[in-house]
N, C-alpha and C positions, 0 to 999 in steps of 0.2 A: 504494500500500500504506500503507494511514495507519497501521496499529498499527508500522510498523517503524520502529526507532529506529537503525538500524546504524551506530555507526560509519563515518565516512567521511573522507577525507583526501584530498589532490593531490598527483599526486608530477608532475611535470617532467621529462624526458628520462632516459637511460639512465640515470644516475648517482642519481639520487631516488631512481626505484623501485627498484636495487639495496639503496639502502641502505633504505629504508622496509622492505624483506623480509627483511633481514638480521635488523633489531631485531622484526619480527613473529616472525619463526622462534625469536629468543630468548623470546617469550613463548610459543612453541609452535602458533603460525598456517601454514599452506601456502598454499601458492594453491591454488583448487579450479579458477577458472574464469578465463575474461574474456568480454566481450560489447560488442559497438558500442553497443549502447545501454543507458542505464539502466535502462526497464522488462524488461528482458530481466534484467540482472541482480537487479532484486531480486526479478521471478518465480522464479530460481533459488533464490535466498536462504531465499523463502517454501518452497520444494520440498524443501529440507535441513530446515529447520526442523521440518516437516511429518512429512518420511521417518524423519530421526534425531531427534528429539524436541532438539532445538537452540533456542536463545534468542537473543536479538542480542547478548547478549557471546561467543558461541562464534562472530559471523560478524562480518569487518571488510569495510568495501566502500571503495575505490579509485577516483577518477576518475585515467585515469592519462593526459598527455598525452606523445607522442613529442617529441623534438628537431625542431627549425626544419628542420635536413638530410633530416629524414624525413616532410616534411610538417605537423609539427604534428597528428596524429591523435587522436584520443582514447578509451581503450577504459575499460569498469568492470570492475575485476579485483574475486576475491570471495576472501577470506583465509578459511579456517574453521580453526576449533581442530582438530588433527592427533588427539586423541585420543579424537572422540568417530565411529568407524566409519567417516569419509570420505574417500575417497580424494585427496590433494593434494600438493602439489610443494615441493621445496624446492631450492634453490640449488644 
């Protein structure tokens, strides 16, 4: 997806991505989504954007990896802003 500019950050084990959502939710972000891969995620990304007339500041995107204990995994969560129609999650 070459026109997207999303936002993107790493968070590290439980403890990151708690707090990485804590301080999104204060800006008013949910989590919408996650996916194993990236193109996965930012087809969604593109799919919001599309649906709910959304931009890349209204979408933050997440490589997120799990703790050593759980493998080390890595999923792309997708943050959208809570107030533009889509449905997402908060803490």
């Amino acid at each position: 997806m070459n026109n997207m500019t999303l936002t993107q950050e790493i968070t590290r084990g439980f403890a990151e991505d708690i707090a990485l959502r804590e301080c999104y939710e204060k800006e008013g972000f949910g989590l919408e989504t996650a996916f194993g891969k990236r193109e996965w995620a930012e087809a969604r990304a593109l799919q919001l954007k599309q649906t709910y007339d959304l931009t890349d500041a209204d979408i933050r995107l997440v490589k997120h990896f799990s703790s050593p204990e759980t493998g080390e995994k890595s999923v792309w969560e997708l943050y959208v802003k809570a107030n533009k129609r889509v449905e997402v999650l908060f803490l």
